[in-house]
N, C-alpha and C positions, 0 to 999 in steps of 0.2 A: 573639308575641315582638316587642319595639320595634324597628324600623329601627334597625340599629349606624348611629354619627357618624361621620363622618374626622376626625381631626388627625394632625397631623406627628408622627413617632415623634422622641423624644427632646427637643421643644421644650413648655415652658409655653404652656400653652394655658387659655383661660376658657368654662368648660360654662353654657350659659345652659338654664334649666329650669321646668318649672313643678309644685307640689304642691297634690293636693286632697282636701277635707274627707272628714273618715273616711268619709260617704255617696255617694260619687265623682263628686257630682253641680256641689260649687260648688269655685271654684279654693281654697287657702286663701294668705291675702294675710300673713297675721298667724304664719309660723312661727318660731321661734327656735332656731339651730344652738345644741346643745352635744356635746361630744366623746364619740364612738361613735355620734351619729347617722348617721354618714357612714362607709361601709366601700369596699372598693376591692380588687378582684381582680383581677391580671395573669396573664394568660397560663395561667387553670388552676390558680392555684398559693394560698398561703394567705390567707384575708380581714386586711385592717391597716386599723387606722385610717387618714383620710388626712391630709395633713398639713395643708390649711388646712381651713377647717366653709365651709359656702354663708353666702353673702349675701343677703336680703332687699332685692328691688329695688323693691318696692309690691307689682305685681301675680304678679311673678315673680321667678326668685331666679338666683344666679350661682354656681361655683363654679371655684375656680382652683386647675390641677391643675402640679403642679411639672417642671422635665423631666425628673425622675429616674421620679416617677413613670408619664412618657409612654414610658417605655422596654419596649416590650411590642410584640406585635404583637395581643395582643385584651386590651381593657382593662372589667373590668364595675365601675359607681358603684352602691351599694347602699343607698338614703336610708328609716332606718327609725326612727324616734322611739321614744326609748326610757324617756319618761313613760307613766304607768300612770293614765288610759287616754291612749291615741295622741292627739296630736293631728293629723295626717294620716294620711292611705292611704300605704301603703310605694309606692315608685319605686324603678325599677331601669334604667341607663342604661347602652347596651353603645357601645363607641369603636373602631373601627380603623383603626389607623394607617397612617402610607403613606410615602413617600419616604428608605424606609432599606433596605439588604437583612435586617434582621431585621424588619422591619417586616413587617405582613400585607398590603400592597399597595407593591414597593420603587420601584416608577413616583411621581416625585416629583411631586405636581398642582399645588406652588408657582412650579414653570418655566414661563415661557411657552411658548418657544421650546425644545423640547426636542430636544439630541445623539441620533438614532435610529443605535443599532448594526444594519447590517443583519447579521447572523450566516451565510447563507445562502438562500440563493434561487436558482434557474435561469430567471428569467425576470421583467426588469424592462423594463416599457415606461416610454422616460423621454418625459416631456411634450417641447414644443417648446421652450420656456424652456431645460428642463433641455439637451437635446440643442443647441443655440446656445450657452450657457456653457461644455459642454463643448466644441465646438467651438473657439470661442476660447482657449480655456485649451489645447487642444492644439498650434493653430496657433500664440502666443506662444512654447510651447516649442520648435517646431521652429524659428521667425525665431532663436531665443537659440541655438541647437544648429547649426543649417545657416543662417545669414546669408546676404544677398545676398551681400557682398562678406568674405571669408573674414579674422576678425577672431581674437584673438588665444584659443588652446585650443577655439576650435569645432571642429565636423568637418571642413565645407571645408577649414579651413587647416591639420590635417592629412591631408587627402586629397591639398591641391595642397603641401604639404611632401615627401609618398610621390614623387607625381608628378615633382616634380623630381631627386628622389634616382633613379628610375629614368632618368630623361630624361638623368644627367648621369654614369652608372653607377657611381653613389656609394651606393646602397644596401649597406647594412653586413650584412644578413640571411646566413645560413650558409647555401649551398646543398648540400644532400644529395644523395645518389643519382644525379648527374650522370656522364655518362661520356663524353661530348661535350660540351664546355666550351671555345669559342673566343676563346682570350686576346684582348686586345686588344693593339698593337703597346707602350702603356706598360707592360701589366704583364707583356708579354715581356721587354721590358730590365729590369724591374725583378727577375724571377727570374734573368735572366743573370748580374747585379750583385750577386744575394744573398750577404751572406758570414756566417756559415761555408756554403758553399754546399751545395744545395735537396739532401737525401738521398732519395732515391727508394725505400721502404719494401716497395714491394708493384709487382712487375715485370711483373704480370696484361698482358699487351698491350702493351706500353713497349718500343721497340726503338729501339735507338742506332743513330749514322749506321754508316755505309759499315766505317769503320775507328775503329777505338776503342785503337788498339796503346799510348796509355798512360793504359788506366785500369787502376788497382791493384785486385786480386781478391784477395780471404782467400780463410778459409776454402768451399768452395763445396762444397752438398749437393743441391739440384736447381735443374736451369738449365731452365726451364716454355716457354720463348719465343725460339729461339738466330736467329731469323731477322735478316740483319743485324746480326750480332752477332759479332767478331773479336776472336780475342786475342792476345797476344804470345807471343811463347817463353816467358820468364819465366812468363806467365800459366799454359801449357802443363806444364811442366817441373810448377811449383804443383801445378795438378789432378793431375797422375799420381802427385806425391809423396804425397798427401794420401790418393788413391785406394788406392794399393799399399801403405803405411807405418799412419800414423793409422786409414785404415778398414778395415782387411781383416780383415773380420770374415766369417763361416760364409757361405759361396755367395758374395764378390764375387772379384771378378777377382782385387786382391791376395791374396787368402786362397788362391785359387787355386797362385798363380805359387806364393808360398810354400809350398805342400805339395809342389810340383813339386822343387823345390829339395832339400827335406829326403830324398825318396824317392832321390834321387840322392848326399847327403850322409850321412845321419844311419846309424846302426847296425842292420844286418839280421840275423838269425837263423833257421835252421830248428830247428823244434821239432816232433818227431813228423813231420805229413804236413802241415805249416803255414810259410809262409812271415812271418815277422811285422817290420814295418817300425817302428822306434820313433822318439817324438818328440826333440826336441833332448835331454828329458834322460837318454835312453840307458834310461827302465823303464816309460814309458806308450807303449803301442802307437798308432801312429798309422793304420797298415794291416793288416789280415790278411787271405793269399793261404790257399787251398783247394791242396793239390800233388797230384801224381797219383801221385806214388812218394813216400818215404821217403828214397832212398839216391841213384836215378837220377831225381830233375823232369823231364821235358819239358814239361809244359802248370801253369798256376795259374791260377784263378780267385777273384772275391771270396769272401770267408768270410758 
């Protein structure tokens, strides 16, 4: 089988060749194309004529192949005379193409200098050259990134921008999680001066001076921290009201005093051997006594 050619997939290209006398022995100089002596198979696929016939160059002949035609990745030339008798021996010329990805080789051999993608590898040792280039190309980057002298959006000069924002305690960053935080003397008067002034949300550890006799207290529901911590009458008066009134709900103190009151106030009865104590409205029991007589009581118990 012939040695396949190369040419470039998809570009005109010109087949240079040579045809010999039906006894295989002398070249033939003297042949003449005419249509259908020249067939042409891409890729596998059906024989066509092609579209120009070869050339007669004296001793050898040429033939030129179109780029529609080079659009293949295996292309076969089929040279058979189709006079009776032949005047040459058949030829048959096989092509493979290159420099396309449909192409049967897509490495293009017309680049000198060829783009190599390395895809993957763990282990390149780079020449000296290489490793010097790189070299420099790093250390360029870092003079451009970290300058001697801190120029404008390099690092340095936002390193010595930080630097002074701490140096001058102007850093704006939010500090979190701090629980020891020693004001400095401005931004104590500048919370003194706050207005509407600084509400203190969360009383975890926060203890007022000595005497506080006018600061206004609402509502109040648990007091976590009372050390140093003084109120007024009014304030007093408040809490008790608040305590005994608004909350006297089941088990506090007001709820307490209030059943005490009613036991003393509200409508009693004996029924059977039961003593029964009713709420304000005179038909829901608020107590029931256990009696030890019917007629004469001397002792009662809860029920």
């Amino acid at each position: 089988m012939p040695t396949p050619i190369l040419r470039k997939y998809g570009v005109e290209t010109t087949i240079n060749f040579e045809l010999y006398e039906l006894d295989g022995t002398d070249l033939k100089t003297d042949a003449a194309y005419a249509e259908g002596d020249v067939k042409i198979m891409k890729d596998e696929g059906d024989e066509a004529n092609t579209t120009n016939g070869f050339t007669d160059e004296g001793s050898t002949y040429s033939h030129v192949l179109t780029a529609t035609e080079m659009q293949a990745a295996r292309i076969t030339l089929i040279y058979i005379d189709q006079t009776n008798p032949k005047a040459w021996h058949d030829r048959v010329i096989h092509i493979d193409t290159y420099g396309n990805a449909s192409a049967m080789h897509a490495f293009d051999l017309d680049t000198a200098t060829q783009n190599v993608n390395v895809a993957s590898t763990s282990d390149i040792d780079f020449s000296a050259t290489q490793k010097t280039s790189l070299e420099t190309a790093v250390d360029n980057s870092l003079d451009n990134a970290v300058p001697a002298s801190p120029t404008a959006n390099s690092i340095n000069e936002r390193v010595k921008a930080l630097d002074d924002l701490i140096s001058d305690s102007k850093l704006p960053a939010q500090v979190k999680g701090q629980d020891n935080i020693d004001f400095g003397a401005l931004q104590k008067a500048s919370l003194n001066a706050a207005t509407p002034a600084v509400t203190v949300s969360d009383k975890t550890g926060f203890s007022l001076a000595a005497n506080q006799a006018g600061v206004t207290i609402g509502t109040v529901t648990t007091l976590t921290n009372k050390t140093g911590f003084a109120l007024s009458a009014a304030g007093v008066d408040a809490i008790l009201d608040e305590t005994l009134t608004a909350h006297a709900t089941a088990d506090s103190l007001g709820m307490a005093v209030k059943n005490v009151l009613k036991t003393k106030k509200n409508k009693q009865a004996i029924v059977g051997t039961q003593l029964i104590i009713y709420d304000d409205d005179g038909t829901t029991p608020l107590y029931t006594f256990n009696l030890d007589s019917a007629t004469a009581p001397t002792s009662r118990t809860p029920a």
